[in-house]
C-alpha positions in Angstrom: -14.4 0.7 2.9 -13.8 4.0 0.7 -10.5 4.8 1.9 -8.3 4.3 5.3 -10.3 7.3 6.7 -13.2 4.5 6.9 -10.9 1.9 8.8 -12.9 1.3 12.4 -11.7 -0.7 15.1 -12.2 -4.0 14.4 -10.0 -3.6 10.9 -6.9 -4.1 12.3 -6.9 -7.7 10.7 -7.9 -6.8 7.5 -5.5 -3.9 7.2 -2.5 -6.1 8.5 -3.3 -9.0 6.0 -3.3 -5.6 3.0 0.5 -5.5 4.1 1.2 -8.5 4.5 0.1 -9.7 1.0 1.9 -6.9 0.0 5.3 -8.5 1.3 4.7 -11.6 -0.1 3.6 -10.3 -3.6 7.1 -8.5 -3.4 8.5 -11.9 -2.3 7.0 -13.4 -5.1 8.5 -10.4 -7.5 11.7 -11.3 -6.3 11.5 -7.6 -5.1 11.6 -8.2 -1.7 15.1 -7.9 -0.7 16.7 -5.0 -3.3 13.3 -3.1 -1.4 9.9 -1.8 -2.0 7.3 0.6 -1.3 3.5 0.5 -0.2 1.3 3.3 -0.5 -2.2 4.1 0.4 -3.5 7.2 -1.2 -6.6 8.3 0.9 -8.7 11.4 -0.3 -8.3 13.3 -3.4 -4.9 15.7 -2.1 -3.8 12.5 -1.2 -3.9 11.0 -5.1 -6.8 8.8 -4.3 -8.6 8.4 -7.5 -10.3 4.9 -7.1 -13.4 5.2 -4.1 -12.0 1.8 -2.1 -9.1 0.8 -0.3 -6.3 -0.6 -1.6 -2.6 -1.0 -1.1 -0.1 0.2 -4.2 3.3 -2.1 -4.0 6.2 -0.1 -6.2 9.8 -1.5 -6.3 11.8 -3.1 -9.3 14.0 0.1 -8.9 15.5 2.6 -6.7 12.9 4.9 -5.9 13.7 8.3 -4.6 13.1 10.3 -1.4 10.6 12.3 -1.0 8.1 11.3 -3.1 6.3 13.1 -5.8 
């Protein structure tokens, strides 16, 4: 899969376990409860620079509103 714009039906279960890892990586960062962030960048407006689909986990500080 390229990029979320490729997810079909059928990839609920993969995208849901992408989250949830992501939780428990930040759980395991002892991020978890101060907060974090996931991001999925999809096409190249949307600062996708890698061709597959993955999940970026940001926290360790207060991150601001709206993003850059």
């Amino acid at each position: 899969m390229d990029s979320l714009n490729d997810a079909a039906q059928g990839d609920e279960k993969l995208l849901g376990h992408l989250i949830r890892l992501a939780s428990k990586i930040a759980n395991q960062l002892e991020i978890a409860e101060s907060g974090f962030r996931t991001v999925i960048n999809t096409g190249l407006d949307g600062g996708q620079s890698v061709s597959h689909l993955h999940v970026h986990l940001l926290g360790g500080r207060s991150l601001s509103w709206p993003p850059g």
